[in-house]
ROTI-168627 format. One record per residue (C-alpha): residue in one letter; z, x, y. Coordinates in steps of 0.5 Angstrom, whole numbers. Each point is the difference from the previous one (the first is absolute). Example, Ala and Ser with C-alpha at 12.3 -4.5 7.8 and 13.67 -1.06 7.14 Angstrom:
! residues 2
<code: A&pz: 16&px: 25&py: -9>
<code: S&pz: -2&px: 2&py: 7>
//
This chain:
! residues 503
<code: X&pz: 238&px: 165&py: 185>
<code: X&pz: -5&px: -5&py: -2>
<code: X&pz: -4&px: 5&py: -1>
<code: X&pz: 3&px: 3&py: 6>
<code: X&pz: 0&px: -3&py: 7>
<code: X&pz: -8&px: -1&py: 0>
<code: X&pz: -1&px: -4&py: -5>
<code: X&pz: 6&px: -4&py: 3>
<code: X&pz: -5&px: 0&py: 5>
<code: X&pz: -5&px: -3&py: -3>
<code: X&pz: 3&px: -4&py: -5>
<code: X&pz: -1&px: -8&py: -1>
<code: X&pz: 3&px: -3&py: 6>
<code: X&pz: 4&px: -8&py: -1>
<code: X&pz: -1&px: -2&py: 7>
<code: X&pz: 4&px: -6&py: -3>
<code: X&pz: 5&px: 1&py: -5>
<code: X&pz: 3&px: -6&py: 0>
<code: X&pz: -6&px: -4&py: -2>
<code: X&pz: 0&px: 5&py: -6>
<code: X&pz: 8&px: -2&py: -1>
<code: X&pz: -3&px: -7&py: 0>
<code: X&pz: -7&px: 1&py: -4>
<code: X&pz: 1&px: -5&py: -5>
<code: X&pz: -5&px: 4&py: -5>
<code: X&pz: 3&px: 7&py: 0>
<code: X&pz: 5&px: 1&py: -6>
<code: X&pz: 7&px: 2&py: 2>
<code: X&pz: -2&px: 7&py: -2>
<code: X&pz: -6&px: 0&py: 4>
<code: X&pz: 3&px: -2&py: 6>
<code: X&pz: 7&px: 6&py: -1>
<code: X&pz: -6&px: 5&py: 0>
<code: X&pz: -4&px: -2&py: 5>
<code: X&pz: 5&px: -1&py: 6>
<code: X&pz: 5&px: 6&py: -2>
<code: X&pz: -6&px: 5&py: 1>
<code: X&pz: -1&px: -5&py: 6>
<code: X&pz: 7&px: 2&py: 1>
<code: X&pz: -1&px: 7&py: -2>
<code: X&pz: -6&px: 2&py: 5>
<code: X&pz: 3&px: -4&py: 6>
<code: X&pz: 7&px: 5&py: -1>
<code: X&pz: -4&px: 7&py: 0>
<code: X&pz: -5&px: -2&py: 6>
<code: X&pz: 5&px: -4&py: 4>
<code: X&pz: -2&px: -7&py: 0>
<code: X&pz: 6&px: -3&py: 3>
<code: X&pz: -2&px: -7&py: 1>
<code: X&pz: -3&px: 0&py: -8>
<code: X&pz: 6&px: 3&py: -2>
<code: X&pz: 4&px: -5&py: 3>
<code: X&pz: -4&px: -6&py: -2>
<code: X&pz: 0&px: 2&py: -6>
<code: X&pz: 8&px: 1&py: -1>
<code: X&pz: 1&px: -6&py: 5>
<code: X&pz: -5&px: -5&py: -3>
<code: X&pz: -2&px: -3&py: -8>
<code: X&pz: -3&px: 6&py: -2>
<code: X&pz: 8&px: 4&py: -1>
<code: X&pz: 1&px: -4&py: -5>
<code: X&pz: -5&px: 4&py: -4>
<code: X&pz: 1&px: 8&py: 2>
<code: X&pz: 6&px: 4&py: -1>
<code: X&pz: 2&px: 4&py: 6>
<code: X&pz: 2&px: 6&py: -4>
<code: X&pz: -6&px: 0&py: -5>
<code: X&pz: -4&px: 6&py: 0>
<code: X&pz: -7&px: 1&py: -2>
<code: X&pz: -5&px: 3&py: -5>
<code: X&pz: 3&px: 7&py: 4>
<code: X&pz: 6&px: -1&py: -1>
<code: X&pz: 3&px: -1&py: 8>
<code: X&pz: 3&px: -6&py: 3>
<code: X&pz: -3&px: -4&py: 6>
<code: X&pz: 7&px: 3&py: 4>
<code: X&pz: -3&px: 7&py: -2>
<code: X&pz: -6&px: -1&py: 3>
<code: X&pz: 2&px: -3&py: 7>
<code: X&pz: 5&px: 6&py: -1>
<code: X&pz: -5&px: 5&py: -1>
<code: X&pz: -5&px: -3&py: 6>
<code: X&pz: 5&px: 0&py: 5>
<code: X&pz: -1&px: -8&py: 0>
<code: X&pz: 8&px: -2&py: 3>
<code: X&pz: -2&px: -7&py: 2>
<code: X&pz: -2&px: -1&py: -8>
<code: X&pz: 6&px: 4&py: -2>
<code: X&pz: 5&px: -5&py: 4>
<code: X&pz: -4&px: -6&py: -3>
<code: X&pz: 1&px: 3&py: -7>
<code: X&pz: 8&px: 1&py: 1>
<code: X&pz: 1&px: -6&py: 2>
<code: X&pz: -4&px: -3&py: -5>
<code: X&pz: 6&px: 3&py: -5>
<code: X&pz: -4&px: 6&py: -3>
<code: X&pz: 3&px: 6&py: -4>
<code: X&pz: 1&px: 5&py: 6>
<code: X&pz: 1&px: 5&py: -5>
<code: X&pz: -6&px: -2&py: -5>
<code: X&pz: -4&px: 6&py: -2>
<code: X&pz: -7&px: 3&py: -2>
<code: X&pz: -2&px: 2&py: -7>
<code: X&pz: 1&px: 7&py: 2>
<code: X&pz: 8&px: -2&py: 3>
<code: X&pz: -1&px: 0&py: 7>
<code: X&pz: 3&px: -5&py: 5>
<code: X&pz: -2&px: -4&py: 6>
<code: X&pz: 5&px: 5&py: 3>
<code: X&pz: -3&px: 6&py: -2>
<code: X&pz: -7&px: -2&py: 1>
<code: X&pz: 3&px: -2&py: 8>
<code: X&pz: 3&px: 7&py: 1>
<code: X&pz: -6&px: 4&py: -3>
<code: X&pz: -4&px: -3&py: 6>
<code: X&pz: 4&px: -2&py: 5>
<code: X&pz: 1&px: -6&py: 1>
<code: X&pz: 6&px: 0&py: 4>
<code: X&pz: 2&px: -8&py: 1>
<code: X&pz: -2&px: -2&py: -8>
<code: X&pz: 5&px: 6&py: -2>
<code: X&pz: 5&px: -4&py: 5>
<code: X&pz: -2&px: -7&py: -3>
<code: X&pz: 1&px: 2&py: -7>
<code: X&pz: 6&px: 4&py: 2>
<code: X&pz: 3&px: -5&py: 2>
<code: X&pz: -1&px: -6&py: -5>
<code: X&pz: 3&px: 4&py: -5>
<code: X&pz: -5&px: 6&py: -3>
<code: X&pz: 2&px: 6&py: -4>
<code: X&pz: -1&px: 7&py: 3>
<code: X&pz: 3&px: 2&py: -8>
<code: X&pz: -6&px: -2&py: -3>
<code: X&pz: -5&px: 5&py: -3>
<code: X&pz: -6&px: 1&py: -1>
<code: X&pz: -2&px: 3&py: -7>
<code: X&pz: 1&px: 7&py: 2>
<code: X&pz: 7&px: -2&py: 2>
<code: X&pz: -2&px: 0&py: 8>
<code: X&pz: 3&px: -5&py: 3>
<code: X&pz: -2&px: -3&py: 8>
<code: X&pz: 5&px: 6&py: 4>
<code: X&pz: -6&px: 5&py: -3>
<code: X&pz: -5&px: -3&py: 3>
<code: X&pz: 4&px: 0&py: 7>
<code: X&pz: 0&px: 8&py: 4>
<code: X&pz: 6&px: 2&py: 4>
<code: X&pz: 0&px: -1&py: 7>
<code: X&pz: -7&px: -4&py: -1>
<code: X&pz: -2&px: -7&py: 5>
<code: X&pz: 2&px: -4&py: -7>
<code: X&pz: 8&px: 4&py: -1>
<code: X&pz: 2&px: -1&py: 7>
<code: X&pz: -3&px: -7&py: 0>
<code: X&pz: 5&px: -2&py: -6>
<code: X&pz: 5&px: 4&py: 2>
<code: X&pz: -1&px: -5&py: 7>
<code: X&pz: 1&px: -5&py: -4>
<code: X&pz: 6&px: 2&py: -4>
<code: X&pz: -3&px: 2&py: -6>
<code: X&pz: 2&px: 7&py: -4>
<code: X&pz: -5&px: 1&py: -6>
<code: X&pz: 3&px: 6&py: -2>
<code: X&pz: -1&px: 5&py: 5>
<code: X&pz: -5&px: -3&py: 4>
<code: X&pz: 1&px: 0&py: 8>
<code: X&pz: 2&px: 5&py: 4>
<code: X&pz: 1&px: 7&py: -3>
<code: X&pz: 5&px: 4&py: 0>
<code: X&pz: 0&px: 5&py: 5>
<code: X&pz: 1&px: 5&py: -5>
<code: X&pz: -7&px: 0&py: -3>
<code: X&pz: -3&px: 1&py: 7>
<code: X&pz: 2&px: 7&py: 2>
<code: X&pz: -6&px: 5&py: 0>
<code: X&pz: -5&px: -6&py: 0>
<code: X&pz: -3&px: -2&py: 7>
<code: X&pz: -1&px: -8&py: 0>
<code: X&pz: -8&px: 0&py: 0>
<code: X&pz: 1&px: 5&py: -6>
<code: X&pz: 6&px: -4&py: -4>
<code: X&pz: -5&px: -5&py: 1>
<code: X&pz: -5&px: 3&py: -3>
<code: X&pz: 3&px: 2&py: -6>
<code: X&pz: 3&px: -7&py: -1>
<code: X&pz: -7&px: -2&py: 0>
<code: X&pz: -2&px: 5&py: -5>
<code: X&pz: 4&px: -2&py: -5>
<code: X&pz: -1&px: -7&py: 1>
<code: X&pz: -7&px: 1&py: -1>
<code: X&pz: 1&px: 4&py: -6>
<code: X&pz: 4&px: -6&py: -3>
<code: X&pz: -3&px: -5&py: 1>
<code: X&pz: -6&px: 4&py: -3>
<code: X&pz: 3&px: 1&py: -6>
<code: X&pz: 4&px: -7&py: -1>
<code: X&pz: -2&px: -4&py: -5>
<code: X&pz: -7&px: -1&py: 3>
<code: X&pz: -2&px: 7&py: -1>
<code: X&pz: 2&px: 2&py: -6>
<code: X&pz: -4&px: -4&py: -3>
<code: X&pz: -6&px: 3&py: 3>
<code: X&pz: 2&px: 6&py: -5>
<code: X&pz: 6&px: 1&py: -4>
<code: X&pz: 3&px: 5&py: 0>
<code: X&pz: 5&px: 1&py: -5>
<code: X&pz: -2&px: -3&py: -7>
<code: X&pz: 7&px: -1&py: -1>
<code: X&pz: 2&px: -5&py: 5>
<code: X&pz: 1&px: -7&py: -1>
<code: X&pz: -7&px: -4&py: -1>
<code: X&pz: -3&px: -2&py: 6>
<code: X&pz: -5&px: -6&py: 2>
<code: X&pz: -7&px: 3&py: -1>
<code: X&pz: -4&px: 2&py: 7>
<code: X&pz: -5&px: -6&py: 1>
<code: X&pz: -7&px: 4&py: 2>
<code: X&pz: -4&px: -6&py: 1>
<code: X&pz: 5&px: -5&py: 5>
<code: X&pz: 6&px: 3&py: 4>
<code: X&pz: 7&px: -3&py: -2>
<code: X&pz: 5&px: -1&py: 7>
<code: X&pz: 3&px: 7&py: -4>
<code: X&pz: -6&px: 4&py: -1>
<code: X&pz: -1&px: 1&py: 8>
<code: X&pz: 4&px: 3&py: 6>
<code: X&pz: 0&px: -5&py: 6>
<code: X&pz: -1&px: 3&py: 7>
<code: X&pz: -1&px: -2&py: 7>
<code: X&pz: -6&px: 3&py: 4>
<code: X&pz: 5&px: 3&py: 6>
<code: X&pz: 3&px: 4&py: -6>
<code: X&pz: -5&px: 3&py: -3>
<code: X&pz: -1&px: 6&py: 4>
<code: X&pz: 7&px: 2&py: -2>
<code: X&pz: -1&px: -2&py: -7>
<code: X&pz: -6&px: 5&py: -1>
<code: X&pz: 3&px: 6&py: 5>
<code: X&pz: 6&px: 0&py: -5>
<code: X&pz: -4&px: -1&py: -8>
<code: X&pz: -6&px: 6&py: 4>
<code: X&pz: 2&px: 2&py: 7>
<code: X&pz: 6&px: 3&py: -2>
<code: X&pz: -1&px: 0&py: -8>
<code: X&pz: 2&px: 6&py: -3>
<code: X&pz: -2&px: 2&py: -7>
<code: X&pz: 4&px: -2&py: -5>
<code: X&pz: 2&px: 3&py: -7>
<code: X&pz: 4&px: -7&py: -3>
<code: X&pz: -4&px: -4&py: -5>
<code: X&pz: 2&px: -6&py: 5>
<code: X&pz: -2&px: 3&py: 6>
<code: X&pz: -7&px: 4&py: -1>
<code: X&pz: -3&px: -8&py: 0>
<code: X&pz: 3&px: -2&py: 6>
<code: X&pz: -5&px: -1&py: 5>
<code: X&pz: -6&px: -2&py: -5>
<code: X&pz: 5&px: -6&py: -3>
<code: X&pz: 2&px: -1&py: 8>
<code: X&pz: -7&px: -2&py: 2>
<code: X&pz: -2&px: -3&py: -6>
<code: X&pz: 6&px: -6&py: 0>
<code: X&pz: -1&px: 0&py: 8>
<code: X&pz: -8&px: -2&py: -2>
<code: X&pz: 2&px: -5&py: -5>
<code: X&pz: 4&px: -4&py: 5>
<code: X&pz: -6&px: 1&py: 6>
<code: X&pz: -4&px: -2&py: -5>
<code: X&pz: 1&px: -6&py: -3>
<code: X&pz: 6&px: -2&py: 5>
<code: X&pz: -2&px: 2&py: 7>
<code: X&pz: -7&px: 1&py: 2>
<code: X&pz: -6&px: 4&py: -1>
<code: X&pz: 2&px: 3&py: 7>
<code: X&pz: 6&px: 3&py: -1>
<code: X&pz: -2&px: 3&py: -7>
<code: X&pz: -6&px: 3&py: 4>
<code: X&pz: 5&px: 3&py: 5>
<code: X&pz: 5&px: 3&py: -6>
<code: X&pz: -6&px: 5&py: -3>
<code: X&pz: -4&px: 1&py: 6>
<code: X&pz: 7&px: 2&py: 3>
<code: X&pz: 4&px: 4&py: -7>
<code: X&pz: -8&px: 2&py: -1>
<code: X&pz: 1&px: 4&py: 7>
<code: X&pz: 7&px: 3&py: -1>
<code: X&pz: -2&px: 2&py: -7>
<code: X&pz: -6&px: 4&py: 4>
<code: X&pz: 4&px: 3&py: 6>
<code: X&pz: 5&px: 3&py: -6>
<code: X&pz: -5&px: 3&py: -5>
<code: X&pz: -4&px: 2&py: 7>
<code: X&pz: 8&px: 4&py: 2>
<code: X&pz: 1&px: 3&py: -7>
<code: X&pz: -6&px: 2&py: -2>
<code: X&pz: 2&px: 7&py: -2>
<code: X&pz: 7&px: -3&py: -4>
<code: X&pz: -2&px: -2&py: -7>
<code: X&pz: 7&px: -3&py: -2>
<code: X&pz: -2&px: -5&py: 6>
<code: X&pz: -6&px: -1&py: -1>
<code: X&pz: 1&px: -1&py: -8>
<code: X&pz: 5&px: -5&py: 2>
<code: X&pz: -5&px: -4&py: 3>
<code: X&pz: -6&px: 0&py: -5>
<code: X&pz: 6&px: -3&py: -5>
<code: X&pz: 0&px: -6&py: 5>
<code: X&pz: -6&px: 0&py: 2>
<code: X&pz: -3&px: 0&py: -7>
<code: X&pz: 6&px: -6&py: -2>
<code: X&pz: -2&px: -4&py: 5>
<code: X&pz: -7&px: 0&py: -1>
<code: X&pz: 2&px: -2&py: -8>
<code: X&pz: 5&px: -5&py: 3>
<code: X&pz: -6&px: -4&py: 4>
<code: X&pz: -5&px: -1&py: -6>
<code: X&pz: 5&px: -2&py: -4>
<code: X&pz: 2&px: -6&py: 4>
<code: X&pz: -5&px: -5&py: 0>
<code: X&pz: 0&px: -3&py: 7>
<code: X&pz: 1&px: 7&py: 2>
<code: X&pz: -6&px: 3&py: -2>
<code: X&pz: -5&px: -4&py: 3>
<code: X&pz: 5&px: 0&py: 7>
<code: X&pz: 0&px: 8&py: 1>
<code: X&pz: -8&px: 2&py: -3>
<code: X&pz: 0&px: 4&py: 7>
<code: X&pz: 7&px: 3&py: 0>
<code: X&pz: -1&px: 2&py: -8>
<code: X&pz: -7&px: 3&py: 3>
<code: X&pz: 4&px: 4&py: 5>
<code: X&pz: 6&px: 1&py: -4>
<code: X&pz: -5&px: 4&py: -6>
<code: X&pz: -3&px: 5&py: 6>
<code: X&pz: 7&px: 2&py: 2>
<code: X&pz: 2&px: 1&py: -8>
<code: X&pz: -6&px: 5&py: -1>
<code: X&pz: 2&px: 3&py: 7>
<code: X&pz: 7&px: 1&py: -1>
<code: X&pz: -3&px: 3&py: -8>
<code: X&pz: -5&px: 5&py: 5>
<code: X&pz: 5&px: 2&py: 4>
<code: X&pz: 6&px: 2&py: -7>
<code: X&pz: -6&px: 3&py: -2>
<code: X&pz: -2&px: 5&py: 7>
<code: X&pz: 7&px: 1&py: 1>
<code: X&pz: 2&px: 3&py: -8>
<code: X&pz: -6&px: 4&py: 1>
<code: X&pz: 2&px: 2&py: 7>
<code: X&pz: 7&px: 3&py: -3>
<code: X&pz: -4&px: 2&py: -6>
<code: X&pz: -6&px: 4&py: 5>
<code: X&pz: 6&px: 5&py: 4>
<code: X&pz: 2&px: 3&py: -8>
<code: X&pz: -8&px: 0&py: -3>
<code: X&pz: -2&px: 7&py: 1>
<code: X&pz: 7&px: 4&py: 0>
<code: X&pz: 2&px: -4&py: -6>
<code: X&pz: -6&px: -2&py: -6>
<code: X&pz: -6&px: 6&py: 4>
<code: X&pz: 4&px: 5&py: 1>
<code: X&pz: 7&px: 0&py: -4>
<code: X&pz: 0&px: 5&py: -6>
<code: X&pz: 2&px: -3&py: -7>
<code: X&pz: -1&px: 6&py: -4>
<code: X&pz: 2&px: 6&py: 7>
<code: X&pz: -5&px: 6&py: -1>
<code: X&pz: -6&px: -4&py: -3>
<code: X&pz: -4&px: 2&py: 5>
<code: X&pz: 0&px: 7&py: 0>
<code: X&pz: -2&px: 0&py: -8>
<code: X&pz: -7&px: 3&py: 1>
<code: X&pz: -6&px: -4&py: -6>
<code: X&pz: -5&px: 2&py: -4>
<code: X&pz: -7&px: 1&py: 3>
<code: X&pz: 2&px: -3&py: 6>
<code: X&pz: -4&px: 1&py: 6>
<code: X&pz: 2&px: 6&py: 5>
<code: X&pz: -5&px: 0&py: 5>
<code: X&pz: 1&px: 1&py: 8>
<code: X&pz: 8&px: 1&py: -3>
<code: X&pz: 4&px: 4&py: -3>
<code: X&pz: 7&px: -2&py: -4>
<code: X&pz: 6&px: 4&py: 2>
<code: X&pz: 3&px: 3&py: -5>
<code: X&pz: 5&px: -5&py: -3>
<code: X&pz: 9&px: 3&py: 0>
<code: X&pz: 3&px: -1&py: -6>
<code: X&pz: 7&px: -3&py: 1>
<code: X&pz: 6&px: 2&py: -4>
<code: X&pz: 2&px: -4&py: -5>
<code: X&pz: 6&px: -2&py: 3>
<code: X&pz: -4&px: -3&py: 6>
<code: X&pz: -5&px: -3&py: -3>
<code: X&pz: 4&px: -5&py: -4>
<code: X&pz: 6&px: -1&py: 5>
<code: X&pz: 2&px: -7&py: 2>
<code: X&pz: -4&px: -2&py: 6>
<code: X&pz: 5&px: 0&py: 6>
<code: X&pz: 3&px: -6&py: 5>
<code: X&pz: -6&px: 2&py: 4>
<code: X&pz: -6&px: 0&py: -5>
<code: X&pz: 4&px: -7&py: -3>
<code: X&pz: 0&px: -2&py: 7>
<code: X&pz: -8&px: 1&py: 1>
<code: X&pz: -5&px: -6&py: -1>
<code: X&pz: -2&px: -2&py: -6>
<code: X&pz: -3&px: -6&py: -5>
<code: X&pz: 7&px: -3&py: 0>
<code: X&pz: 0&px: -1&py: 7>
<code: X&pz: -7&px: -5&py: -1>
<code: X&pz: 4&px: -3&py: -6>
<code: X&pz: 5&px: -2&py: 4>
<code: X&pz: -4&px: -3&py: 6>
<code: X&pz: -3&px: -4&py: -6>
<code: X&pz: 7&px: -2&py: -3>
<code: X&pz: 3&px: -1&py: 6>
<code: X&pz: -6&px: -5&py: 2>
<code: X&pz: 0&px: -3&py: -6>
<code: X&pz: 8&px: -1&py: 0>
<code: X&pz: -1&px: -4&py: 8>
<code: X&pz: -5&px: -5&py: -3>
<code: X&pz: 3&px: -1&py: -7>
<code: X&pz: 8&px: -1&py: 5>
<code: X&pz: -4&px: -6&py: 4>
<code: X&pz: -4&px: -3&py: -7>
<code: X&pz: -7&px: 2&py: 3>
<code: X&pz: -4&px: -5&py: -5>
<code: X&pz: -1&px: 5&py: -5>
<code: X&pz: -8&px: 0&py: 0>
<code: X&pz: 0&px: 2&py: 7>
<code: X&pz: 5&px: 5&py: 0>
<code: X&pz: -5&px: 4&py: -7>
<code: X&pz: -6&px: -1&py: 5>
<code: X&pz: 4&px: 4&py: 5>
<code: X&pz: 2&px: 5&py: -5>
<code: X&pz: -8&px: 0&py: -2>
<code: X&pz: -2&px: 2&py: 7>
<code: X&pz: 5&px: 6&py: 1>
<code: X&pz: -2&px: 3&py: -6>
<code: X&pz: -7&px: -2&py: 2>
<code: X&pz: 0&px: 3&py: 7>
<code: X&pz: 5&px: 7&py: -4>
<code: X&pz: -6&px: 0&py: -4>
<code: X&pz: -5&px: 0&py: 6>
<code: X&pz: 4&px: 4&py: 4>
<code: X&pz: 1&px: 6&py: -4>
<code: X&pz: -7&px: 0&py: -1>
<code: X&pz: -2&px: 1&py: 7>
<code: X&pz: 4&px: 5&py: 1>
<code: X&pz: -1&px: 5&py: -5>
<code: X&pz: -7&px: -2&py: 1>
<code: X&pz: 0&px: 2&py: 8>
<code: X&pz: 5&px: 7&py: -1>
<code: X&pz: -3&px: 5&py: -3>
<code: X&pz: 6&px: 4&py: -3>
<code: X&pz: 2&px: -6&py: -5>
<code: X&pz: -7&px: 1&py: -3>
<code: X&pz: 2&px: 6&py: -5>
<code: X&pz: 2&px: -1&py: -7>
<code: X&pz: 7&px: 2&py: 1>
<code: X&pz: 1&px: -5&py: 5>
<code: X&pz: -3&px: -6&py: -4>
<code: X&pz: 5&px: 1&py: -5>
<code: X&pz: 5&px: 0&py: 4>
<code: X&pz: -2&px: -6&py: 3>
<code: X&pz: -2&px: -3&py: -7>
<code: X&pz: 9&px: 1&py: -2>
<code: X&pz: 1&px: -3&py: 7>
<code: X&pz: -3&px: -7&py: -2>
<code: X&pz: 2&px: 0&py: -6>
<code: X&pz: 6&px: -1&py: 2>
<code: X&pz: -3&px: -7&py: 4>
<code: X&pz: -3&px: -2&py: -7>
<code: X&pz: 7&px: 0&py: -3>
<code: X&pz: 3&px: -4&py: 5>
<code: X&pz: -6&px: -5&py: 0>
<code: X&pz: 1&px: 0&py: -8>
<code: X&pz: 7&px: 0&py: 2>
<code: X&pz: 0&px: -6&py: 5>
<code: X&pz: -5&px: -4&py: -4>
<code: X&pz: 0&px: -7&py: 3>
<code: X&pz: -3&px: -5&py: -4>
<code: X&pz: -1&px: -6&py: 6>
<code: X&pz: 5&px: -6&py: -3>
<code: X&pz: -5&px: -6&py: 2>
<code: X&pz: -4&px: -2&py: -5>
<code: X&pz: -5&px: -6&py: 1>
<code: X&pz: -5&px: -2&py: -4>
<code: X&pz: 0&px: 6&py: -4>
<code: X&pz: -2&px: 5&py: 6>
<code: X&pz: 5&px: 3&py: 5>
<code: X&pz: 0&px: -2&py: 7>
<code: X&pz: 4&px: -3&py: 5>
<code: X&pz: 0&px: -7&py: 0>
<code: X&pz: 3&px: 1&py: 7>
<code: X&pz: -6&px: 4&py: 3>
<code: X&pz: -4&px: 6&py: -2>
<code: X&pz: 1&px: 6&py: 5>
<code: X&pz: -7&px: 2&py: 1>
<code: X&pz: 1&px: 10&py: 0>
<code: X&pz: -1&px: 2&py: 8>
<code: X&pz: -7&px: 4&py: 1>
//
């Protein structure tokens, strides 16, 4: 707002905005502008006694109490969202449009109930604002208010029903414990609020829905962060990681990523360098404990590289984000390319307990190995004579048992279902062919060692056999051929990070 709290901060201060009224060198423009940014910045940092000089003094002939600023939004929007109760009453009885919206159509109400602030939702309450006004994703103020929330007993207190707001019914209740009803409430908040109109524009996610206003990367508008207080944050993050399930939903799957994001914008550019060092270090921390928890668990450890890696994205796009977090980026890429080693150790660990049964011993073509070649050496050993098999038997369908045996298929689909998992959470696609690469590496290598150090697979018998078995991995490569779909400059690489291959 003014670009966000912290110019507002620093922005030009009049210690004397009736001498500007008064100053008979500046045109009438020149002093409109001046002392209605003066009103502006008053309104969005508090400043009662400014405020109140300026709409009790000269200077109210030059401002208009509903007009917005470059962004859009109104000084009643900005002492709203802030929590300034004072400013918000001065405005009030000033006569200013309760029902004022932003650019993006949200209300000084919505702005209250968003962040609770419980005696500014009273205020314009009571002085007339609409709780039917919508946003411009047609959400109105009672959205923004949880059931059996501090804010939904005080209005119902106060004699307010704004849809259901208030106490709920006990008929919602039943198999919920309080604390976990609770929870669950503020879970879909969270949610909500992550994908209000603030949200959505850090990715659109459908191409079809109505235009919407722009990200801005390089400032943060009052709607592109998610305002909290520091005794909330332990909760907060306990629901967007602690206890974050893995998601399939488009809407969903970035959750965590966006939920930090817009928190550190506001700690940045609102509250102070503290508070943003306290949100990464302590989201850093959780992140840790559940990759640490869920080593083995691909899913949830795909999961996490997905967020991981959009934070990251996120933080060296915003301009003051950049330089605020250069140690939590650092920290950020050593947990991505931890969770790649991790992705990688555990395909391969399922891959290893079939590797012998399934491309070593496995038989493309059954009793190859007793064909006797041409010339070949029968020193310190005697070949048995070979049985020849009835017709019958010889081409018969294999049985369910032999079907059931391991085979070059169940490789493949260790490999597909590893490539399903990270193509599910939207694994960067440079990362997810760099770890194809290092399975079929480590096949290649494997597989090698072992026929070097058992003597049995040193025939030719044995060679051909094996060469059917990876042929069949070459044809699921050439089927699965990923072409990485990042392209800059010509090369293909991450513009995120490069994941170097583990040793």
């Amino acid at each position: 707002m003014l670009q966000a709290q912290a110019q507002h901060h620093g922005g030009q201060a009049f210690d004397d905005v009736d001498a500007v009224a008064g100053d008979a060198k500046l045109s009438e423009e020149e002093k409109r502008s001046m002392l209605q940014k003066a009103l502006n910045m008053a309104s969005s940092n508090g400043d009662i006694a400014q405020v109140s000089k300026i709409l009790g003094g000269k200077a109210k002939a030059f401002v208009d109490v509903n007009a917005p600023d470059e962004d859009g939004t109104p000084p009643l929007i900005y002492a709203s969202c802030f929590g300034h109760e004072s400013v918000v009453q001065a405005l009030v009885e000033a006569g200013v449009d309760v029902d004022k919206q932003d650019r993006n159509q949200w209300s000084a109400l919505m702005w209250a109930m968003t962040n609770r602030h419980k005696g500014i939702a009273k205020i314009l309450l009571d002085n007339g604002a609409s709780p039917e006004a919508k946003t411009s994703s047609g959400r109105t103020a009672f959205d923004f208010v949880p059931p059996d929330s501090d804010m939904s007993f005080y209005l119902h207190d106060n004699g307010y029903a704004i849809g259901s707001a208030g106490v709920t019914d006990d008929f919602y209740n039943p198999g919920f414990s309080q604390d976990r009803f609770e929870e669950e409430m503020a879970e879909n908040e969270i949610r909500r609020r992550m994908m209000m109109d603030s949200a959505r524009d850090l990715e659109p996610l459908d191409e079809f829905e109505e235009e919407q206003q722009e990200f801005d990367w390089n400032r943060c508008l009052h709607d592109q962060m998610f305002v909290f207080q520091e005794s909330e944050l332990d909760r907060i993050l306990d629901i967007i990681i602690t206890n974050m399930r893995p998601q399939r939903s488009p809407s969903q799957k970035p959750v965590p990523a966006n939920m930090i994001f817009l928190s550190a914008r506001y700690a940045h550019y609102h509250a102070s360098h503290e508070l943003l060092d306290k949100l990464l270090s302590t989201a850093q921390d959780k992140i840790n404990d559940i990759v640490e928890q869920y080593q083995w668990d691909m899913t949830i450890l795909a999961f996490w590289m997905s967020n991981a890696t959009l934070l990251l994205h996120y933080l060296r796009k915003d301009a003051g984000l950049l330089e605020a977090t250069t140690e939590f980026q650092a920290q950020l890429s050593e947990l991505i390319n931890e969770i790649f080693i991790l992705i990688v150790r555990d395909a391969e660990r399922r891959m290893d307990k079939v590797l012998d049964s399934a491309m070593l011993d496995h038989e493309t073509i059954p009793g190859l190995e007793d064909v006797t070649f041409q010339h070949e050496w029968k020193l310190f050993k005697r070949k048995k004579e070979v049985k020849v098999e009835p017709l019958e038997k010889r081409f018969r369908p294999p049985s369910p048992k032999q079907r059931a045996k391991p085979a070059p298929r169940n490789v493949t689909s260790l490999l597909s279902s590893t490539l399903f998992v990270l193509d599910l959470y939207d694994i960067h696609s440079v990362i997810t062919s760099q770890i194809i690469s290092q399975l079929l590496y480590w096949l290649g290598a494997e597989l090698f060692n072992r026929v070097m150090n058992n003597r049995k697979y040193l025939a030719r018998t044995k060679a051909m056999q094996i060469r059917m078995n990876v042929s069949v991995l070459e044809d699921w490569a050439r089927a699965n051929d990923r072409k990485p779909e990042h392209y800059e400059y010509g090369e293909t690489h991450a513009s995120v990070l490069l994941v170097s291959r583990p040793g």
